[in-house]
C-alpha positions, 0 to 999 in steps of 0.5 A, a space after each residue: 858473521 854477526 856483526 857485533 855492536 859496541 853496545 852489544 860488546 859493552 854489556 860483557 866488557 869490563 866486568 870481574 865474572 866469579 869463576 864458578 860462582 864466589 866460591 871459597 877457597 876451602 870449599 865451604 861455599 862450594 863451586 858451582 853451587 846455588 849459593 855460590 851464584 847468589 853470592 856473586 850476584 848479591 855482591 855484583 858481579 858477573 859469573 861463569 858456570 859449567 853445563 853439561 847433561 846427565 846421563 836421563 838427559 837434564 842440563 847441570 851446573 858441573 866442572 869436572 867430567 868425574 865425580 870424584 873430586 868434588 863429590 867423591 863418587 867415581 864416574 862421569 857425570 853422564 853416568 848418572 841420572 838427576 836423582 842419582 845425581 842429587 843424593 851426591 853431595 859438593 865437598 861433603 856440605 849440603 849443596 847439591 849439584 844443580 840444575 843449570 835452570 836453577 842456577 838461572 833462577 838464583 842468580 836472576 835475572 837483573 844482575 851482572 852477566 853470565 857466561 856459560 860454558 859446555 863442556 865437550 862430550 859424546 852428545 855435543 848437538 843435545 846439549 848445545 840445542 838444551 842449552 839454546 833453549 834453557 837460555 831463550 827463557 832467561 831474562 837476564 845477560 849471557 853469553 857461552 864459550 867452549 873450549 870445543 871449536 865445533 860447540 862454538 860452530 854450533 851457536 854460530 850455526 844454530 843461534 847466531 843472535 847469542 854472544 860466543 866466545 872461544 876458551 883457550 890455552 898455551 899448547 902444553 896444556 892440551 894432554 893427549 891432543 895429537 900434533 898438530 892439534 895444540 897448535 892450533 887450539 892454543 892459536 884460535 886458529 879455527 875462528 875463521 869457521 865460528 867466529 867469536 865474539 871474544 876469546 877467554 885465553 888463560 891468564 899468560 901470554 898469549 899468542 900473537 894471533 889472539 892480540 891480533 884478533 882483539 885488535 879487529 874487536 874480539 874481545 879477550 877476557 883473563 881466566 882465571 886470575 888468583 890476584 887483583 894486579 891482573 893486568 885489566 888493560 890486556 884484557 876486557 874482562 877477567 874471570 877470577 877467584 879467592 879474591 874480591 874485585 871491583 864488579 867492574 872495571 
């Protein structure tokens, strides 16, 4: 296991992290767009984004597994190549689904930290190796979390040097999941094998075997608070929306 430094915990600790960027809540400044990023670094705070590959390959900045939410396009995003991908648009503006490098780039690299969410899918190893090299190049602060245990093995395995974290969710929340599956999921119960440094768990309460891991150093981040009275002492840091916070706390 890496063993963390209180140093090293310091520069992702205390800090309000835009959920998908400072977005608006009527999408006019979308989430996950270039200009959401820039927003939240202009005004300083960290961020959190979602990366996963198009079908020809290409690392980008995305939430959702379908298209049709935000782009109103029926398919997943690996169904599409990057050009296909950039004649879509976010929320009918004129922002378009970026490349995670630059989102890197808008957001620079002297600005609040970021974290860096894989979603999970059929090509896990490609897009974590990606991603490990995308990251080996930027400049600036970062760690990456995954609701899948086994991307955050991965980091654990393949990049022990990068700051990881787990996601995670009271069990009800995990549709489709066979018993025992939510259980252990919402548990963290797979941190004896990958080891994270923190775990974001959603903005409720949360299950004794988190607090118990806080207690031995993990830290444990708030996602996703809609009010500033989130409760900052339970948490070492919080991913928010449709407010402004402090950049830190």
């Amino acid at each position: 296991m890496t063993k963390r430094s209180e140093s090293e915990k310091a520069l992702f600790s205390h800090w309000n992290y835009a959920h998908r960027g400072l977005y608006s809540k009527d999408q006019s400044v979308p989430e996950n767009s270039l200009t959401a990023f820039r927003l939240a670094a202009e005004n300083g705070y960290g961020a959190e984004l979602d990366v996963q590959l198009t079908k020809d390959g290409y690392v980008v900045v995305f939430h959702d597994d379908t298209l049709d939410r935000v782009c109103k396009v029926h398919g997943l995003v690996s169904d599409y190549t990057l050009n296909e991908l950039r004649e879509m648009r976010l929320y009918g503006t004129e922002e378009k689904i970026p490349l995670f490098t630059d989102v890197l780039e808008a957001f620079g690299k002297g600005n609040g930290p970021l974290i860096v969410e894989l979603k999970t899918g059929k090509r896990n190893a490609e897009l974590c190796e990606k991603t490990r090299v995308i990251l080996s190049k930027y400049k600036g602060v970062f760690c990456i979390e995954s609701f899948d245990p086994t991307i955050v093995l991965w980091f654990k395995k393949n990049a022990p040097e990068i700051f990881r974290g787990q996601l995670a969710t009271m069990k009800e929340d995990y549709e489709g999941q066979k018993w025992p599956l939510p259980t252990l999921l919402s548990n963290c119960c797979f941190s004896f094998l990958n080891q994270p440094d923190f775990i974001a768990y959603r903005n409720c309460e949360r299950p004794k075997a988190v607090l118990r891991a806080r207690k031995k150093g993990v830290l444990l981040v708030a996602w996703t608070s809609h009010e500033p009275e989130v409760d900052q002492v339970k948490n070492d840091a919080v991913i928010f929306e449709y407010y402004r916070p402090e950049p830190r706390f």
